[in-house]
ROSE-4610 file (N, C-alpha, C; in Angstrom, 1 decimal, always signed):
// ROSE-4610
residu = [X/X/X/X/X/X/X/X/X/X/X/X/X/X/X/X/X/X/X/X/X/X/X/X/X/X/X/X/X/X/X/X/X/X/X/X/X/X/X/X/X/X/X/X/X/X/X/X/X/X/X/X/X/X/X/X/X/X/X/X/X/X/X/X/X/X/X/X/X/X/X/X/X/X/X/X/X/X/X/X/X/X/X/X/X/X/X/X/X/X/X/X/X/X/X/X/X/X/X/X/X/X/X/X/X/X/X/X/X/X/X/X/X/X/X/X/X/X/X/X/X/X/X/X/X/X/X/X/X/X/X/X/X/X/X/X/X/X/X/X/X/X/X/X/X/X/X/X/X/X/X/X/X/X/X/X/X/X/X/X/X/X/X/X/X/X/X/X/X/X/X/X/X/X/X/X/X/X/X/X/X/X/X/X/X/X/X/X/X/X/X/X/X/X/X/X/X/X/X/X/X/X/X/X/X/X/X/X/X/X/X/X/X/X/X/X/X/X/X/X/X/X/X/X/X/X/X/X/X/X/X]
num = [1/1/1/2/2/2/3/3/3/4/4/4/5/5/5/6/6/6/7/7/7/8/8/8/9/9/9/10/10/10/11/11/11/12/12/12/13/13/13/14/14/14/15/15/15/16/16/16/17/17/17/18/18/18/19/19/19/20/20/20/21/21/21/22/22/22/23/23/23/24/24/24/25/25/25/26/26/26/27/27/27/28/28/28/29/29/29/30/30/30/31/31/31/32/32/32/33/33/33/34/34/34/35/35/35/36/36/36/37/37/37/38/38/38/39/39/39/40/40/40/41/41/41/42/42/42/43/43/43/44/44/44/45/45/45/46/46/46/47/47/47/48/48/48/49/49/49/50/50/50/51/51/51/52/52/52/53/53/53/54/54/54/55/55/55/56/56/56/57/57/57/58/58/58/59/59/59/60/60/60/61/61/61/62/62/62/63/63/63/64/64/64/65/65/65/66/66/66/67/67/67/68/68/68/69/69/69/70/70/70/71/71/71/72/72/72/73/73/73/74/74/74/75/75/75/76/76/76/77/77/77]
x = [+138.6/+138.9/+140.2/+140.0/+141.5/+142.3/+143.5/+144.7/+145.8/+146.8/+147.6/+148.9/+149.8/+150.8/+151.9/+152.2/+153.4/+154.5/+155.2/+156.4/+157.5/+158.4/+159.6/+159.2/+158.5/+158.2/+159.0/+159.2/+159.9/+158.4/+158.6/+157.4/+156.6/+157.0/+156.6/+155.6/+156.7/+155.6/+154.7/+154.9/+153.8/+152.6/+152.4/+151.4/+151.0/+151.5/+151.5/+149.9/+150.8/+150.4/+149.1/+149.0/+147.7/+147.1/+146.9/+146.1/+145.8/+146.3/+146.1/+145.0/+145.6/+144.7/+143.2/+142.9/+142.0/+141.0/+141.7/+140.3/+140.2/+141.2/+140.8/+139.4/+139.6/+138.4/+137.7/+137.2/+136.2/+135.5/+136.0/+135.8/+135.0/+135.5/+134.4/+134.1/+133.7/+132.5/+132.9/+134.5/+134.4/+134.3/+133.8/+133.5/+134.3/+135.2/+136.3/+137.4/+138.9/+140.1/+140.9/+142.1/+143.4/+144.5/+145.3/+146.3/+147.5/+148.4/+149.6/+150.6/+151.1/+151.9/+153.2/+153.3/+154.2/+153.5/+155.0/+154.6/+155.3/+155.8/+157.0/+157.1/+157.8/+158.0/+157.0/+157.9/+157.5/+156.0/+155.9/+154.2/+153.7/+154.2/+152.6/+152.5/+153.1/+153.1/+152.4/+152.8/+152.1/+150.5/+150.2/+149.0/+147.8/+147.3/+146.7/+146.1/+147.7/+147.0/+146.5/+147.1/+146.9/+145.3/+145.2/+143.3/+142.4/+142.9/+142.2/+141.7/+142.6/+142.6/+142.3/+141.9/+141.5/+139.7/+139.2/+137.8/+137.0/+138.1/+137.4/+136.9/+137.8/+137.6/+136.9/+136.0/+134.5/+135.5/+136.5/+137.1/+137.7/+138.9/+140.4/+139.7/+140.2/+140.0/+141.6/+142.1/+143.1/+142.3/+143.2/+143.0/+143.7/+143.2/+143.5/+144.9/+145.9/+147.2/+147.7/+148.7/+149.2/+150.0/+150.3/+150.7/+149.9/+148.6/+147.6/+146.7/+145.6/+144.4/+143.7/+142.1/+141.0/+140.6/+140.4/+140.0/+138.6/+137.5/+135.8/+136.2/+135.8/+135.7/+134.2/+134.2/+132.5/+131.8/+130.8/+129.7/+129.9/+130.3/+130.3/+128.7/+128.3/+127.1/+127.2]
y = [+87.7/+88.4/+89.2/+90.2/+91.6/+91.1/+90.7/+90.3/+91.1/+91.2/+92.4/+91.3/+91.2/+90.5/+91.6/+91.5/+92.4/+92.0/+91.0/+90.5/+91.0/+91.3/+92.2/+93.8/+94.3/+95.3/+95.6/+96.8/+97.4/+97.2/+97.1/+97.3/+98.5/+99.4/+101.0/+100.8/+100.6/+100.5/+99.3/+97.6/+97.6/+97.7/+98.8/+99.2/+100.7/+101.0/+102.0/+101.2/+100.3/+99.5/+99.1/+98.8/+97.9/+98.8/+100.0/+101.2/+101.7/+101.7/+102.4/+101.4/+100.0/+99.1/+98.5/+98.9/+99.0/+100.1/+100.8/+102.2/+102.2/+101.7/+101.3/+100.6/+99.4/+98.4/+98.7/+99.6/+100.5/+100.9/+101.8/+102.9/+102.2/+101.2/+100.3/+99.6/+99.4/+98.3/+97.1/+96.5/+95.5/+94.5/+94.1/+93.1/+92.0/+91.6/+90.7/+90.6/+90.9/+90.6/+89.9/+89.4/+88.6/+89.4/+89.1/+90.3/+88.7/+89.1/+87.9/+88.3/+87.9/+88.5/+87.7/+86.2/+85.2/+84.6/+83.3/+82.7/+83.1/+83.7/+84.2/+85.9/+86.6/+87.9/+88.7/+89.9/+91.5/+91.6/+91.6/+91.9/+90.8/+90.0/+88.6/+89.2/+89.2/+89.6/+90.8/+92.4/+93.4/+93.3/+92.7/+92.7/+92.8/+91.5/+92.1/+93.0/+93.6/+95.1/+96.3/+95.8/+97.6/+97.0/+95.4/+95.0/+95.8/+95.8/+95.8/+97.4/+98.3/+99.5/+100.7/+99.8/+100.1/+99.9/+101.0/+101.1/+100.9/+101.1/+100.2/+98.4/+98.2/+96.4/+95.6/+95.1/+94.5/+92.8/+92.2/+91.2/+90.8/+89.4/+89.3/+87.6/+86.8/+85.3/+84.3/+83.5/+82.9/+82.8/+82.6/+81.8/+80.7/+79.5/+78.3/+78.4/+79.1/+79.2/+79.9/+79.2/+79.8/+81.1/+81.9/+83.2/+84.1/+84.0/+85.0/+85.5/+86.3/+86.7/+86.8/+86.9/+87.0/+88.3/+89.2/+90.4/+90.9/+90.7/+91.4/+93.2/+93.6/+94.9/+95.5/+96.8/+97.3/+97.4/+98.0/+98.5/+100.0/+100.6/+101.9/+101.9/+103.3/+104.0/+105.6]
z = [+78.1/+79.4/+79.2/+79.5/+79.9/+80.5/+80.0/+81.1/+81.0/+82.1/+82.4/+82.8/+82.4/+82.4/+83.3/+84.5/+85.4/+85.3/+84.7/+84.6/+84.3/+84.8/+84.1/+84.3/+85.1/+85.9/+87.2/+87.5/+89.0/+89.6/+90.8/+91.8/+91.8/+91.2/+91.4/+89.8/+89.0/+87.5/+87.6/+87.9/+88.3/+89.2/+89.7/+90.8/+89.8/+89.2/+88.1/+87.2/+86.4/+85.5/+85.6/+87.0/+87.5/+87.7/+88.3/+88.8/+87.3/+86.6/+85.5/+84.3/+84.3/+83.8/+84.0/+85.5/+86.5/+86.1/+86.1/+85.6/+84.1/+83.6/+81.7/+81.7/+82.6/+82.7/+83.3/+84.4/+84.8/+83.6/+83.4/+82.2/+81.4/+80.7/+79.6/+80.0/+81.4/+81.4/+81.6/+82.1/+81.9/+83.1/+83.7/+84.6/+85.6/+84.6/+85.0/+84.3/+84.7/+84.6/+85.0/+84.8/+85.0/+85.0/+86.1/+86.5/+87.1/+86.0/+85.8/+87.2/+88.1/+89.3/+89.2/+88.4/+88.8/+89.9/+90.0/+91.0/+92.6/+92.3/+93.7/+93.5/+94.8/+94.4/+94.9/+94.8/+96.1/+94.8/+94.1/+93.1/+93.5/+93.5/+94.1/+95.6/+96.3/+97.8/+97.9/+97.4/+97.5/+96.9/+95.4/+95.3/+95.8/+96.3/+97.3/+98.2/+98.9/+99.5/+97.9/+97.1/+95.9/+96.1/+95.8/+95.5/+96.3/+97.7/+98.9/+98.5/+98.3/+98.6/+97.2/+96.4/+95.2/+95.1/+95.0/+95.2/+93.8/+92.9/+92.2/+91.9/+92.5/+92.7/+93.4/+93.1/+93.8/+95.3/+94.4/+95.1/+94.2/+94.8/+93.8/+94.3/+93.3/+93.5/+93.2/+93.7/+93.0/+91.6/+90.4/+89.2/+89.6/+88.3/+88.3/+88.2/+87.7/+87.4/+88.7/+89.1/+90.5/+90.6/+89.3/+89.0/+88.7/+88.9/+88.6/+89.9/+89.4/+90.1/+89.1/+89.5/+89.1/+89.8/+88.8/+89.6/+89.1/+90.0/+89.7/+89.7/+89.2/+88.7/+89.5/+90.2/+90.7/+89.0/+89.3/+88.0/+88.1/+86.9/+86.7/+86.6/+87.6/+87.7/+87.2]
């Protein structure tokens, strides 16, 4: 699985990062990723909304690790 580690990012680059990593894994097809946020912090808190409002993204799950997400990706048609 694709994972995207945001750590040590400004809020602006990662929302950059992740929009941009998002349509990488569109693009080829990939199904399912991991998007690292930490455990605390304005990126764990904003996430969320970028998920919500990102039409590429089918739905976001906790991962078992309390600093992540599980992110479903739609099907490129």
């Amino acid at each position: 699985m694709r994972k995207l580690d945001l750590h040590g990012f400004t809020l602006e680059e990662a929302y950059q990062e992740f929009t941009d990593f998002i349509y990488s894994a569109y693009e080829d097809s990939i199904s399912k990723v991991e998007i690292v946020t930490g455990n605390s912090g304005q990126i764990k808190k904003e996430f969320p909304h970028w998920a919500e409002n990102n039409h590429q993204i089918r739905y976001i799950e906790n991962s078992w690790h309390k600093g992540s997400f599980i992110v479903k990706i739609e099907k490129k048609y």
